[in-house]
Structures are given as structure tokens and as C-alpha cells.
C-alpha positions as CSV (number, residue, x, y, z in Angstrom):
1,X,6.2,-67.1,2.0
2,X,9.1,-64.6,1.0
3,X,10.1,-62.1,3.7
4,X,9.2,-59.3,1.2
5,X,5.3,-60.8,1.1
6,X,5.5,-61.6,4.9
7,X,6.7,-57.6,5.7
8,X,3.8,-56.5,3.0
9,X,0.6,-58.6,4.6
10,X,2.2,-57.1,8.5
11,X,2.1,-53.9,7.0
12,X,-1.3,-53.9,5.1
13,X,-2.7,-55.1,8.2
14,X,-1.1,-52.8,10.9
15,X,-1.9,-49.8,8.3
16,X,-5.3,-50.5,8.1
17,X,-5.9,-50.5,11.7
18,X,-3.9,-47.2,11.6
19,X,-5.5,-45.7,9.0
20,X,-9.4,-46.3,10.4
21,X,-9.0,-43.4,13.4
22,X,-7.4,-40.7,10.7
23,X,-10.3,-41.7,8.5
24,X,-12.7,-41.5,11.3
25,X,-11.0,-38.1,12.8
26,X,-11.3,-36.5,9.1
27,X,-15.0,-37.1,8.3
28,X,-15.7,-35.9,12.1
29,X,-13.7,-32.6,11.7
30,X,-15.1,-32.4,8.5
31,X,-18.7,-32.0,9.6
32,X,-17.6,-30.4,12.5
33,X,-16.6,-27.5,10.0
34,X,-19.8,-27.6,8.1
35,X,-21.5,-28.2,11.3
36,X,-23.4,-31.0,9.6
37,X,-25.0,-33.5,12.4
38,X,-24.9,-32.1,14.8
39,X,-20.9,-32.0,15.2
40,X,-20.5,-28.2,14.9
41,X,-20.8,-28.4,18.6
42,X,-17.7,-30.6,19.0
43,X,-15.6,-27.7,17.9
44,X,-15.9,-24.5,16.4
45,X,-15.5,-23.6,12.8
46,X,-11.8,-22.7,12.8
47,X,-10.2,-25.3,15.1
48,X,-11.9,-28.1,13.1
49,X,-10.7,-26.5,9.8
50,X,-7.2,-26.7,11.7
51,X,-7.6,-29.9,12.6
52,X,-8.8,-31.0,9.5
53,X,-5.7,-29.4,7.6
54,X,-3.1,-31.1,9.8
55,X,-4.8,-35.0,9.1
56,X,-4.2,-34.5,5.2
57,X,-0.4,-35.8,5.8
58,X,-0.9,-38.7,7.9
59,X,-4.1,-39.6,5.2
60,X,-1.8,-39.8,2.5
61,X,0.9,-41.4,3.9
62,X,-1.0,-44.7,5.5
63,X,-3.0,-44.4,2.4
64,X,-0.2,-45.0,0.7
65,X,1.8,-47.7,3.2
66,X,-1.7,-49.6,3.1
67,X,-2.5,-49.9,-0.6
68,X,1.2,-50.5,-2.5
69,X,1.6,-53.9,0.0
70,X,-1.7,-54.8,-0.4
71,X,-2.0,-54.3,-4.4
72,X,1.6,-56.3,-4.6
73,X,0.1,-59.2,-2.7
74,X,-3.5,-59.0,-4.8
75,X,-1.3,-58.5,-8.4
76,X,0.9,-62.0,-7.1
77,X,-2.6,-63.3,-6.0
78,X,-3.9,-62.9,-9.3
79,X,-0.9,-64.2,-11.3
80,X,0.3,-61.0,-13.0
81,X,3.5,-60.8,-11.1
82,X,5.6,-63.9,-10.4
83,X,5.8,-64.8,-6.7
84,X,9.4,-64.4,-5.8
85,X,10.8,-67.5,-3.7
């Protein structure tokens, strides 16, 4: 395994395990805004738009640091790129 596919599959996986709180923190302020669920009562309309607002960043970026590596190791996987040595 190439150090370049060996710092891609560490990253994938560390990202992923980042990324699942954000993702979990975003739906939750999101119905907290709507008050949806029952999760209006977790914060008021304002602080969970505030909230909300500030989580678009880190979304992005560990979107992004989780899907590049991992569609560079599937497009290797499936043959399309050549798997450097």
C-alpha cells in the first residue's frame, strides 16, 4: 500500500467518525428551529438558527476531507485510475 492510499483510508475513516456528530448536531438544530419533534424545547428559535449557521463550515469541510480520499481509493478500486506503487 502507497503512503498516499495509506494517509487516504486514515483520513476517510477518522472523517467519518468526525463528520457523524456535525451531521447529528445539524438535523437536531434544524428541527430545533422548526420546532419539529418535539426539539423546539432544546433551544429557542434564534439560538438554534445560530447554531445551525455556524455548523455549515465544518459540514463542508469534513464533507469534503471524507469523500475526495474515499472516491480516490473507490476509482483505484475499480480500475479507472492506476494504483501508484
Amino acid at each position: 500500500m502507497s503512503k498516499l492510499n495509506f494517509v487516504s483510508l486514515k483520513l476517510v475513516r477518522w472523517s467519518g467518525w468526525l463528520i457523524l456528530p456535525v451531521v447529528l448536531a445539524f438535523l437536531l438544530s434544524g428541527y430545533a428551529m422548526t420546532g419539529r419533534g418535539g426539539l423546539g424545547a432544546l433551544l429557542d428559535e434564534q439560538s438554534a438558527l445560530a447554531f445551525h449557521r455556524r455548523l455549515h463550515l465544518p459540514l463542508v469541510i469534513l464533507t469534503l476531507a471524507h469523500s475526495v480520499p474515499a472516491m480516490y481509493l473507490a476509482l483505484q478500486r475499480w480500475g479507472w485510475l492506476k494504483v501508484r506503487s
